[in-house]
C-alpha positions in Angstrom: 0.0 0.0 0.0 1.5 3.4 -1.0 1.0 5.3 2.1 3.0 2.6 4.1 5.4 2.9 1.4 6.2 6.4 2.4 5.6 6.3 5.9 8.5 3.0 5.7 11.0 5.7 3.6 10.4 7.8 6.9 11.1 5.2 9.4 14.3 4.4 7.1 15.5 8.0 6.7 18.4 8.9 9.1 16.5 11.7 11.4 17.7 14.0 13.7 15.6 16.6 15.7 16.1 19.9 17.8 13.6 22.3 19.8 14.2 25.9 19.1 11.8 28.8 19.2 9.0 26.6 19.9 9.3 24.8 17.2 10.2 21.0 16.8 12.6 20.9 13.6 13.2 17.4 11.7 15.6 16.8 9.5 15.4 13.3 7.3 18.3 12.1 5.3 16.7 9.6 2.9 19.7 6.5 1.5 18.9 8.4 -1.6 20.8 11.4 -0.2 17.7 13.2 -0.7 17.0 16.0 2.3 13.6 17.1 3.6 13.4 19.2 7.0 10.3 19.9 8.7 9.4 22.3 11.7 6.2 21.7 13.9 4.6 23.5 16.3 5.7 21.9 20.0 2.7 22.5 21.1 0.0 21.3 18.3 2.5 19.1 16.3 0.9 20.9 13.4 3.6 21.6 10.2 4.6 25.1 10.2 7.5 24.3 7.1 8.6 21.4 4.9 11.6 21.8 2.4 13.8 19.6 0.1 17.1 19.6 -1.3 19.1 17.0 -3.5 22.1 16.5 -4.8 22.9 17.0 -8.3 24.6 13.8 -10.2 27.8 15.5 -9.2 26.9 15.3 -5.3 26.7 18.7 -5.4 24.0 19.8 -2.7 21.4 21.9 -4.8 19.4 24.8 -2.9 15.9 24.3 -0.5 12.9 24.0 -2.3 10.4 25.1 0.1 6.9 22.7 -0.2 4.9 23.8 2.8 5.4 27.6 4.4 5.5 31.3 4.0 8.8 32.5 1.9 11.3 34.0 3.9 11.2 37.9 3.3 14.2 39.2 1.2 17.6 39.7 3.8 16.6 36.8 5.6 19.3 34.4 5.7 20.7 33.0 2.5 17.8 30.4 0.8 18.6 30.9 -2.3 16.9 32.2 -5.5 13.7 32.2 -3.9 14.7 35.6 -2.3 14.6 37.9 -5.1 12.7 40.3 -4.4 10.0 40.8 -7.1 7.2 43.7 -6.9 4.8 43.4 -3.8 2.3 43.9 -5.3 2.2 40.7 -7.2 0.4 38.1 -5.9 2.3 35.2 -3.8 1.5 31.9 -3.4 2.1 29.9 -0.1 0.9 26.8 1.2 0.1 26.9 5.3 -2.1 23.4 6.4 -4.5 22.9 9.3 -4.7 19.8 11.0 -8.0 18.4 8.8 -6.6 20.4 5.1 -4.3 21.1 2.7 -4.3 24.8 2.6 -2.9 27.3 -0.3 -2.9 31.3 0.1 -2.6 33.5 -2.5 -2.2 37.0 -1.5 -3.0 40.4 -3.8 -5.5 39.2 -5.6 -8.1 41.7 -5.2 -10.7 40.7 -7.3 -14.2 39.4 -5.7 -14.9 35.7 -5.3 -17.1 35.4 -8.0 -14.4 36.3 -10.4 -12.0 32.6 -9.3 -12.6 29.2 -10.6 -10.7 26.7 -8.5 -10.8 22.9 -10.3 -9.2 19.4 -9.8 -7.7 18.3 -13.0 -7.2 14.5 -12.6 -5.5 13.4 -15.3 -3.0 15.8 -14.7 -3.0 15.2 -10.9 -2.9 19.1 -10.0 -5.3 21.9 -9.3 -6.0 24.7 -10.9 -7.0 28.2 -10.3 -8.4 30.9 -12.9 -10.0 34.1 -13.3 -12.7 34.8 -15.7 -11.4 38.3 -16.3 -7.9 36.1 -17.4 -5.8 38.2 -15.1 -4.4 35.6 -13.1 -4.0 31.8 -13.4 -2.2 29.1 -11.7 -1.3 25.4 -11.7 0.2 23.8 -8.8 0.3 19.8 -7.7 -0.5 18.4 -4.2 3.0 16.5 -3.4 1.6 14.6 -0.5 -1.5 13.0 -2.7 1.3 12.0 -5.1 3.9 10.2 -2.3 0.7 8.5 -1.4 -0.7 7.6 -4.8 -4.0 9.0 -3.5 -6.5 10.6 -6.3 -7.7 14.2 -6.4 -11.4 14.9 -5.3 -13.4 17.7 -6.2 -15.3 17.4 -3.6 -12.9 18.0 -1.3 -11.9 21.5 -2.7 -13.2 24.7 -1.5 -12.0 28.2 -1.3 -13.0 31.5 0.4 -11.6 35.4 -0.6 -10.9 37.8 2.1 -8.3 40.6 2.6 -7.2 40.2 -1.3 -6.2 36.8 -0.7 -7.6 33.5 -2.1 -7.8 30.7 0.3 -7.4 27.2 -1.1 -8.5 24.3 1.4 -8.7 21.0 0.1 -9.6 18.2 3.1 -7.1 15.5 3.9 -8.0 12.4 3.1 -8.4 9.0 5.6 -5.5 7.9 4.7 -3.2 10.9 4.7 -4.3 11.7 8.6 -3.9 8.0 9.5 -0.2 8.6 8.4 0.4 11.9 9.5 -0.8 10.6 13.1 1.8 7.4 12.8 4.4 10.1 11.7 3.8 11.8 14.9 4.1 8.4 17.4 7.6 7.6 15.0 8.8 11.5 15.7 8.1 11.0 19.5 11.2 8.0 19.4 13.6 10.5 18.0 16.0 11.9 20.7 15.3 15.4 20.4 18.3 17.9 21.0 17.6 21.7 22.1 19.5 24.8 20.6 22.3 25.4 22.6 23.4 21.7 23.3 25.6 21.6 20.1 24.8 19.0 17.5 21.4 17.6 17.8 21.3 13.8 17.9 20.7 11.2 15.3 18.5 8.2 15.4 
């Protein structure tokens, strides 16, 4: 079954953990030499950020691609291309989940609600969101639906405007919150370091 297949490349993933600013960061070294870190909230366990890196064919380790959470502003550290600063008045696109969704925000879009179509496109295994006035559009996959060979529902799409910004929810499935739960109880067996002890420990 393809959710315990990626819930088994967790368990197998080298993983070392560290408490810092109230937030519990992960990092997973995968025997592919892939890299993903993750930081939860201490207190909810919800997932604040999720990143990856690889290495090119030369071993060379490429930049963070950030997959879950906000952009870092411009001058923030060194993340990479990402930081370019482009006009702010163009819209940005951010995904930020709750517990029971998958949740997308696109900020500066000022249009009213009526003016968005948001659609599943199965076949192509993404969503996609449009404006009838043609002035913004946007396609963008669901990675977790993918590592779990799960289909995309319409019916579990919704989306709300407020404040110029579109708000994307689409409802985790069964299967994605039984895993996310056994992530959790696997996460609590990792010996978690605290900033200020030096390196944090592996598993």
């Amino acid at each position: 079954m393809a959710v315990t297949g990626w819930l088994e490349s967790l368990r197998a993933a080298e993983k070392t953990a560290l408490l810092q600013d109230g937030r519990r960061k992960v990092h997973y070294l995968f025997p592919d030499g892939k890299e993903m870190a993750e930081e939860y909230d201490e207190k909810t366990s919800e997932l604040l950020v999720r990143k990856w890196r690889v290495r090119s064919a030369l071993g060379v380790l490429g930049q963070w691609q950030l997959e879950v959470g906000e952009p870092a502003p411009p001058g923030a550290g060194s993340l990479g291309p990402e930081l370019i600063k482009e006009s702010s008045a163009n819209p940005i696109f951010m995904r930020k989940d709750t517990k029971m969704t998958f949740q997308w925000r696109i900020r500066n879009l000022p249009y009213p609600k009526e003016v968005y179509s948001v659609c599943v496109a199965p076949k192509e295994r993404c969503i996609i969101v449009r404006t009838t006035n043609k002035k913004y559009y946007k396609k963008f996959s669901v990675p977790d639906l993918d590592r779990h060979q799960l289909p995309l529902d319409d019916s579990l799409l919704s989306f709300a405007h407020a404040n110029c910004t579109l708000i994307i929810s689409y409802q985790k499935p069964k299967e994605i919150l039984v895993a996310e739960t056994e992530l959790q109880k696997e996460l609590k067996k990792v010996k978690t370091g605290h900033s200020g002890d030096g390196d944090c420990k592996t598993q």
